[in-house]
mmCIF file of the C-alpha atoms, coordinates in Angstrom:
data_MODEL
# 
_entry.id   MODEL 
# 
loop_
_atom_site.group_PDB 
_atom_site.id 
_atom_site.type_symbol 
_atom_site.label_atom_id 
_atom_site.label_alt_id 
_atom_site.label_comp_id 
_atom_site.label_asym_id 
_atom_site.label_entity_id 
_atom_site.label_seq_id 
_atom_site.pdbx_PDB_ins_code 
_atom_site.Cartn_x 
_atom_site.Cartn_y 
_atom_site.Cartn_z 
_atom_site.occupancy 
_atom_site.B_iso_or_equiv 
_atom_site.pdbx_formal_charge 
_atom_site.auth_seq_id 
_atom_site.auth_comp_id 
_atom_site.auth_asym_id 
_atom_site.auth_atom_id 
_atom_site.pdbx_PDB_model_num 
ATOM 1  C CA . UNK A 1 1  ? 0.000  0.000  0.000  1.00 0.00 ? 1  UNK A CA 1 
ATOM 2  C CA . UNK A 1 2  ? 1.172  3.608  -1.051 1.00 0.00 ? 2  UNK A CA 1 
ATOM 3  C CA . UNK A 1 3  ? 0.830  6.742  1.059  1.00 0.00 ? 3  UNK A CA 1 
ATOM 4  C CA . UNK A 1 4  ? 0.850  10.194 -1.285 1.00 0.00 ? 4  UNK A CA 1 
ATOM 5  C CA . UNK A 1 5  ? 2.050  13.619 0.009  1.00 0.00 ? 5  UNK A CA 1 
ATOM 6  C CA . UNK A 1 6  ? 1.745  16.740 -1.850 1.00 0.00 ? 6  UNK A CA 1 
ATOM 7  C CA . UNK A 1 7  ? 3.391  20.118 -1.677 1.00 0.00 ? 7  UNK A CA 1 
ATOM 8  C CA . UNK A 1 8  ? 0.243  21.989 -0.633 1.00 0.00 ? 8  UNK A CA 1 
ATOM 9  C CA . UNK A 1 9  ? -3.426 20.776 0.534  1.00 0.00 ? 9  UNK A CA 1 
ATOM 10 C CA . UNK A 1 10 ? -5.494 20.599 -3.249 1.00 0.00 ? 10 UNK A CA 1 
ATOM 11 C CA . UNK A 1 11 ? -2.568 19.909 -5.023 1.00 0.00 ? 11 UNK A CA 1 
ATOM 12 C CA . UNK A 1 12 ? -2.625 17.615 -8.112 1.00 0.00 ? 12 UNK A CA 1 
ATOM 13 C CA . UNK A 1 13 ? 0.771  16.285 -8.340 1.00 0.00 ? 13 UNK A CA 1 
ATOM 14 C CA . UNK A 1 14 ? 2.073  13.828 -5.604 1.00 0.00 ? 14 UNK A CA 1 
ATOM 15 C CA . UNK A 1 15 ? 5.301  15.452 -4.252 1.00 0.00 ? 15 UNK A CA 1 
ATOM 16 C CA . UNK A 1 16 ? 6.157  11.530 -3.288 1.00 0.00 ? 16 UNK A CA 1 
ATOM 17 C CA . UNK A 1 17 ? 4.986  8.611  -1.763 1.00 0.00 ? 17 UNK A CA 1 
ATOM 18 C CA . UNK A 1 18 ? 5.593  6.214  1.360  1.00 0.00 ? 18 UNK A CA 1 
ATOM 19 C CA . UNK A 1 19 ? 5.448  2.768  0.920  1.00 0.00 ? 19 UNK A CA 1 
ATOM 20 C CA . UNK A 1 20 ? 3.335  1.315  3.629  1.00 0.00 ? 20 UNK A CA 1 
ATOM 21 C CA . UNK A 1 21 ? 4.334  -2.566 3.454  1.00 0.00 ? 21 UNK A CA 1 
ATOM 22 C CA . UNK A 1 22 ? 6.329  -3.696 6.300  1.00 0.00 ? 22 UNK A CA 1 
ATOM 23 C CA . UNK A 1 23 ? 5.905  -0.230 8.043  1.00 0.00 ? 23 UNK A CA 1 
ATOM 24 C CA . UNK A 1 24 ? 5.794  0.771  11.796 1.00 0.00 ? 24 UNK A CA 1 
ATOM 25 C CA . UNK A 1 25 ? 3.516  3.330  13.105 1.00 0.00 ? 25 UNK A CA 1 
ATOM 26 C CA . UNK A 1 26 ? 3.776  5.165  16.127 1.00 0.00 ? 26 UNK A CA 1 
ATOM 27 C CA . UNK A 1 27 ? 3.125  8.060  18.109 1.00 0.00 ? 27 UNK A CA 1 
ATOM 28 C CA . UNK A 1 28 ? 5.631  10.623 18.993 1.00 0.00 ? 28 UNK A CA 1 
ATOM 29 C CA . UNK A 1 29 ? 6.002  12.334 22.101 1.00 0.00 ? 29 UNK A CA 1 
ATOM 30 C CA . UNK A 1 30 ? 8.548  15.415 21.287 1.00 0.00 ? 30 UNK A CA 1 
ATOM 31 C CA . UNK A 1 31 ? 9.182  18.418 23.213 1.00 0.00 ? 31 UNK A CA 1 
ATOM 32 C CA . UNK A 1 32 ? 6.734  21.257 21.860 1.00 0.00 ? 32 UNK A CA 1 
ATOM 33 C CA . UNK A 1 33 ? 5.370  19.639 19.001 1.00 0.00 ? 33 UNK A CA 1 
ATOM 34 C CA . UNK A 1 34 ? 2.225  18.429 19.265 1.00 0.00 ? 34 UNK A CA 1 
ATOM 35 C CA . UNK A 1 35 ? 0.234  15.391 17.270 1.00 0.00 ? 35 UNK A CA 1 
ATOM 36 C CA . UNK A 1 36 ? 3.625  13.765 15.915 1.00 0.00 ? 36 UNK A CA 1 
ATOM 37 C CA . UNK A 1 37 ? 3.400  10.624 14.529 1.00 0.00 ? 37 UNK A CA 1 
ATOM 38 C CA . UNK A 1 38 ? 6.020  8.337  12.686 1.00 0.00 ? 38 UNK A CA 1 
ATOM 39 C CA . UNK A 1 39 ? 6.804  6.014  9.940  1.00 0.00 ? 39 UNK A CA 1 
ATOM 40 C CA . UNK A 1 40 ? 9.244  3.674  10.311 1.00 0.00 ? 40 UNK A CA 1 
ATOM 41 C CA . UNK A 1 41 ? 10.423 0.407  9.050  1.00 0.00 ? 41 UNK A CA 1 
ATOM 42 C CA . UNK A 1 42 ? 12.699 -2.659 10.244 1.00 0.00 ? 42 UNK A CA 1 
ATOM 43 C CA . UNK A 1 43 ? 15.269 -2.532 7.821  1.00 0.00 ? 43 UNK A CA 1 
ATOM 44 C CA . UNK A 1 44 ? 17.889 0.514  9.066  1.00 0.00 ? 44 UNK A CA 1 
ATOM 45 C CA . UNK A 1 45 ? 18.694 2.042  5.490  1.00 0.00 ? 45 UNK A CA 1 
ATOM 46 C CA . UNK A 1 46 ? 14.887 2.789  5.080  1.00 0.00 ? 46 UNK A CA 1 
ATOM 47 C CA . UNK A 1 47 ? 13.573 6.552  5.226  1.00 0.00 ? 47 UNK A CA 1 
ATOM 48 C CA . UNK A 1 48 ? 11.893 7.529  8.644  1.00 0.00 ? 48 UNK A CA 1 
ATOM 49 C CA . UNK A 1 49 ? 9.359  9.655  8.110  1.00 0.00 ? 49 UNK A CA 1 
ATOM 50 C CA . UNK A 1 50 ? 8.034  12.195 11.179 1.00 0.00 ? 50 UNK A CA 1 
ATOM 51 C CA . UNK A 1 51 ? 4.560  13.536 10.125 1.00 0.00 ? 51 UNK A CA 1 
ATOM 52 C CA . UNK A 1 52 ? 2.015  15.616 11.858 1.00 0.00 ? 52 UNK A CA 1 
ATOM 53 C CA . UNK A 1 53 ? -1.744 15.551 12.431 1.00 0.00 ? 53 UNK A CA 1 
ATOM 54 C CA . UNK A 1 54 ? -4.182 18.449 12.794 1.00 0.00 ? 54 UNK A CA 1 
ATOM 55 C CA . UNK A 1 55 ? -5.464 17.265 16.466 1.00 0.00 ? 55 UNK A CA 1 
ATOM 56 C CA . UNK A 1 56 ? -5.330 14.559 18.743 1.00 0.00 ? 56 UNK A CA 1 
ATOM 57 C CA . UNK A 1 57 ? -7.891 12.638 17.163 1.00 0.00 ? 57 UNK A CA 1 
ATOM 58 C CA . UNK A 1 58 ? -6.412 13.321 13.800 1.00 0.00 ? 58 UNK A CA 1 
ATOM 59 C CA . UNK A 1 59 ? -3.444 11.626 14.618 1.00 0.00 ? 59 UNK A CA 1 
ATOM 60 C CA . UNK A 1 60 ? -5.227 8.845  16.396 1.00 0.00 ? 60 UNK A CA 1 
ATOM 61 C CA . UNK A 1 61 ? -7.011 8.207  12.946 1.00 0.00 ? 61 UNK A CA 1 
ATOM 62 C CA . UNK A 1 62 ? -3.968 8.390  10.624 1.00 0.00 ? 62 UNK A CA 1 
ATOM 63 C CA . UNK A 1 63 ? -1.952 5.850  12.739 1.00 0.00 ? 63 UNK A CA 1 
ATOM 64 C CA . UNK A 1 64 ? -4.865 3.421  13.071 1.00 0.00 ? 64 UNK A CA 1 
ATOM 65 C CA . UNK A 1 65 ? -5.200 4.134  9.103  1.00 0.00 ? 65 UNK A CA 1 
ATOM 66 C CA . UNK A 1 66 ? -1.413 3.399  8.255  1.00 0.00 ? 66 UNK A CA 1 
ATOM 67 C CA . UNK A 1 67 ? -1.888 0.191  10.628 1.00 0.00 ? 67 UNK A CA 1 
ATOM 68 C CA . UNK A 1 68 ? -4.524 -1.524 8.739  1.00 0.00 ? 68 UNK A CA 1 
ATOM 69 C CA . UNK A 1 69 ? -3.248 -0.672 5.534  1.00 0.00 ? 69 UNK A CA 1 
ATOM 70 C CA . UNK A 1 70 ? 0.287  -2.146 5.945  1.00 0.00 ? 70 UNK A CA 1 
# 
């Protein structure tokens, strides 16, 4: 499964993608930022990606989301 990201919100073009197979999702707790979340896989020379969510429940929803489509 394939997470898109764009530059801005309505854009048309995919900036890139995340590949979701195999992936870890967690919350982050970091000093002063709020609704962290990342992406992270088992192999070391993988990309980790730190994203953030709008609100709490936000990011509640996008890590069950990333769970269940892995």
């Amino acid at each position: 499964n394939l997470l898109f990201y764009f530059e801005a919100e309505g854009g048309i073009r995919p900036s890139g993608v995340i590949f979701l197979e195999g992936c870890y999702c967690e919350r982050l707790i970091l000093k002063e930022k709020h609704y962290y979340f990342g992406i992270t896989y088992r192999r070391e020379n993988l990309r980790h990606y730190e994203l953030r969510a709008e609100s709490e429940s936000d990011c509640k929803a996008w890590i069950d989301a990333i769970r269940v489509a892995r």
